[in-house]
VEXRO-380491 format. One record per residue (C-alpha): y, x, z; residue number from 1; chain. Coordinates in pm, whole numbers. Layout:
REM VEXRO-380491
  north   east     up seq mol
      Y      X      Z NUM   A
...
This chain:
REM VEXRO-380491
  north   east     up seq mol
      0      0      0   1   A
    224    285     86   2   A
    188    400   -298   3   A
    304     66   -418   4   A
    696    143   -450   5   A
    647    499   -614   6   A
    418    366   -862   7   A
    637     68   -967   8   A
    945    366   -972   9   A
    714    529  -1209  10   A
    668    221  -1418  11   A
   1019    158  -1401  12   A
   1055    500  -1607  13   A
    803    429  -1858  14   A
    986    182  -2081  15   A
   1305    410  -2082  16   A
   1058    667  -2215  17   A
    946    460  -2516  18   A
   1269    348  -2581  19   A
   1425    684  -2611  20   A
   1124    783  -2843  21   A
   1196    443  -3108  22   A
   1567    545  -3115  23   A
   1547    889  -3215  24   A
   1398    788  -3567  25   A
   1675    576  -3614  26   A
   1970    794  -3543  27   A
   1789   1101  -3754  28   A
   1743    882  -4041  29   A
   2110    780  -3992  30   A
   2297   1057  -4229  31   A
   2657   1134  -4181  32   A
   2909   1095  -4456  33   A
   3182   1414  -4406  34   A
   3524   1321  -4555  35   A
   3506   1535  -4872  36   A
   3228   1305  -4976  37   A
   3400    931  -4887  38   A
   3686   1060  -5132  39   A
   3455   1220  -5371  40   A
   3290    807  -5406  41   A
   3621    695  -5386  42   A
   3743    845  -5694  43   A
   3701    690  -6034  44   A
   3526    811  -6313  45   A
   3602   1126  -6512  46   A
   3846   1216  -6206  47   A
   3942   1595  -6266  48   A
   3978   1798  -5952  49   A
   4287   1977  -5914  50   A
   4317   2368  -5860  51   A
   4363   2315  -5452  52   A
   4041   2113  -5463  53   A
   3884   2383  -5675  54   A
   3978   2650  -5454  55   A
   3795   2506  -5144  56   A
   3451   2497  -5322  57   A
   3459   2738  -5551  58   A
   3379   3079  -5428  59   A
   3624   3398  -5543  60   A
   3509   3603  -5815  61   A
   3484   3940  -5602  62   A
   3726   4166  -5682  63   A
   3461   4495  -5711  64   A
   3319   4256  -6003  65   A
   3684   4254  -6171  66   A
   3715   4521  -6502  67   A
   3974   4780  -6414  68   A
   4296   4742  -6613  69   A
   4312   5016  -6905  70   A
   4609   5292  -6832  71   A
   4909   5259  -7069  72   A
   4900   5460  -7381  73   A
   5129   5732  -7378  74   A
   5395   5695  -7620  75   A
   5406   5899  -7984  76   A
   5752   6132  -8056  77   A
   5779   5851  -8303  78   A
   5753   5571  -8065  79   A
   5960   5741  -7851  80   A
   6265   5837  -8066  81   A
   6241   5428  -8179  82   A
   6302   5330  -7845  83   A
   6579   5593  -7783  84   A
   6758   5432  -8099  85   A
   6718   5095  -8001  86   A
   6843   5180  -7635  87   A
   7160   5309  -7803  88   A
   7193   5034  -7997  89   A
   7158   4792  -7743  90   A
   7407   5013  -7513  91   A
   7656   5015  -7808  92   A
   7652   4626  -7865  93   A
   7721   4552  -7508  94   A
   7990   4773  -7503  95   A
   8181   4616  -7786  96   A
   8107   4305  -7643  97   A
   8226   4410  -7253  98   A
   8393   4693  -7291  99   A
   8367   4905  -7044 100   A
   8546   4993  -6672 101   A
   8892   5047  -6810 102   A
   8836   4713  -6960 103   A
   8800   4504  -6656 104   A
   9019   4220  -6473 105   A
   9265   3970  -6582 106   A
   9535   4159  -6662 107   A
   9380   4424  -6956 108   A
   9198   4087  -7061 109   A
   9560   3973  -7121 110   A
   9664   4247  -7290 111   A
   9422   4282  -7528 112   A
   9482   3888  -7627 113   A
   9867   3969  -7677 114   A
   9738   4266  -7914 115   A
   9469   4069  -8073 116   A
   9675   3780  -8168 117   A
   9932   3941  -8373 118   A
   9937   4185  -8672 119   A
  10050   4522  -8589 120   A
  10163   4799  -8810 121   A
   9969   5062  -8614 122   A
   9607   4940  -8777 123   A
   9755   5115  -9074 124   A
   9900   5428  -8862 125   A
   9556   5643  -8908 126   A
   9504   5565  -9348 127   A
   9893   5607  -9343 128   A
   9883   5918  -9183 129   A
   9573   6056  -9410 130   A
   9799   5966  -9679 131   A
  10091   6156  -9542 132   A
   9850   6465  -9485 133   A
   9739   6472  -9829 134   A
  10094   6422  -9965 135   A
  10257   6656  -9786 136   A
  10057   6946  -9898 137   A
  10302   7220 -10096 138   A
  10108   7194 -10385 139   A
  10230   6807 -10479 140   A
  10560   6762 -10614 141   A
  10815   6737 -10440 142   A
  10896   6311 -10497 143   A
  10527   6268 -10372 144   A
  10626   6527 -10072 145   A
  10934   6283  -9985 146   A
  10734   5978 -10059 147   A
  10467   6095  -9777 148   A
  10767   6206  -9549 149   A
  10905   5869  -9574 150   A
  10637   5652  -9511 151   A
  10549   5894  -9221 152   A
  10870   5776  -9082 153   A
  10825   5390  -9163 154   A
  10459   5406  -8981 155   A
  10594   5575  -8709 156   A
  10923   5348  -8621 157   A
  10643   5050  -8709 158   A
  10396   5120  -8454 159   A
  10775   5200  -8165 160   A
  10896   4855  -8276 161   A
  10525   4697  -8234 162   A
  10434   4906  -7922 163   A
  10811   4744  -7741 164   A
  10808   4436  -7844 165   A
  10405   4405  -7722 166   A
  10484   4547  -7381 167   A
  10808   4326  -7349 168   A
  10560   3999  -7391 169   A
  10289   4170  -7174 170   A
  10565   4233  -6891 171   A
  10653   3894  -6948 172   A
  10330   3730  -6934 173   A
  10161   3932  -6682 174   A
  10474   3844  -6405 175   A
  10470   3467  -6521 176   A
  10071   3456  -6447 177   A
   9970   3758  -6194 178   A
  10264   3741  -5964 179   A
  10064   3972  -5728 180   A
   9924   4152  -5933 181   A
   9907   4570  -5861 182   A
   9791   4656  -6190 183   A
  10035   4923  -6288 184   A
  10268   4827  -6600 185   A
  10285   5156  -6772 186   A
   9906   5176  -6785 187   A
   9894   4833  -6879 188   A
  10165   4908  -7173 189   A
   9977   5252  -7238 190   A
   9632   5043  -7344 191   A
   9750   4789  -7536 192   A
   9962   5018  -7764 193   A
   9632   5220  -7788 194   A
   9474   4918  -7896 195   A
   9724   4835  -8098 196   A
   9682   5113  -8330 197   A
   9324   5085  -8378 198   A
   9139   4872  -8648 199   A
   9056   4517  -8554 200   A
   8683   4516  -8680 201   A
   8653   4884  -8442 202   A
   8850   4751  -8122 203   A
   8612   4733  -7767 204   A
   8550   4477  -7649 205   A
   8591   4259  -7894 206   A
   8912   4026  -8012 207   A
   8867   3721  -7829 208   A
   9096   3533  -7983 209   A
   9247   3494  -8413 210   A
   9563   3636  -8541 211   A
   9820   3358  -8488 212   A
   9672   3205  -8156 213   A
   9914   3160  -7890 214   A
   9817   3337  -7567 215   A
């Protein structure tokens, strides 16, 4: 009799027993569904995965695998002088299209307009003064000797009526627009009669503006 409660205790286990062992089949046949594969079934057909996607299953190539890149070819004196002349030429275009340091800020930018915008004797003062060299040699006769000596002097009062008459307007200009400005007049003067006396299609940078345009 004293056996009585342990055994019924023991009974009492038994059916917990079997009931753990027909629930195990159940939740091992049960097979869980990760989140990568509810959106795989979620997405229509002939979905394309993008390059993010991609990445996360598709292993890296290894990089030991990967052909080494082939060094550069060295270049031929050919080759070389080529790219020497085309370097030049590239330097030389965006200098006539810049200019260079002297050519920088407002003020030589104005100058240059004023020049550019006008005709000016002094884009005849170098042929004129071939001209003059030629004619003045002892050998010519002496009307083509006075000839040359005469338009020597016509070229050269030219280009002093031009070169005052440009740096009057400049002065003008430059005090009307760059009140504060510290860029030096006689500099300023100095560079546009330079440019003054140089042919249009050879002036750096290039004219910006036509002959007749107001500035």
């Amino acid at each position: 009799m004293c056996a009585g409660p342990h055994r019924l205790a023991t009974l009492a286990g038994v059916p917990s027993l079997f009931r753990r062992k027909s629930a195990d089949p159940v939740e091992e046949s049960v097979t869980t569904v990760t989140t990568d594969e509810e959106s795989a079934a979620a997405r229509p057909r002939g979905y394309t995965p993008s390059k993010k996607e991609l990445g996360r299953t598709t292993p890296k190539r290894p990089a030991a695998g990967r052909r080494a890149a082939a060094p550069a070819r060295p270049l031929t004196k050919e080759e070389a002088r080529e790219q020497r002349r085309a370097a030049r030429a590239e330097a030389s275009a965006e200098f006539r299209r810049e200019g260079g340091p002297r050519d920088r800020g407002p003020e030589r930018l104005l100058a240059r307009n004023v020049v550019d915008s006008r005709r000016t004797v002094g884009t005849w003062f170098f042929g004129g003064a071939l001209i003059v060299l030629v004619g003045s040699n002892q050998a010519m006769p002496p009307v083509v000797r006075l000839a040359s000596n005469l338009l020597w002097g016509a070229l050269a009062l030219g280009v002093l009526i031009d070169s005052v008459l440009i740096s009057r307007k400049i002065k003008k200009l430059v005090r009307q627009r760059f009140p504060k400005s510290t860029e030096k007049l006689g500099s300023l003067y100095f560079y546009a009669i330079m440019r003054s006396i140089t042919f249009r299609k050879m002036r750096a940078p290039a004219p910006r503006v036509n002959i007749g345009d107001k500035v």
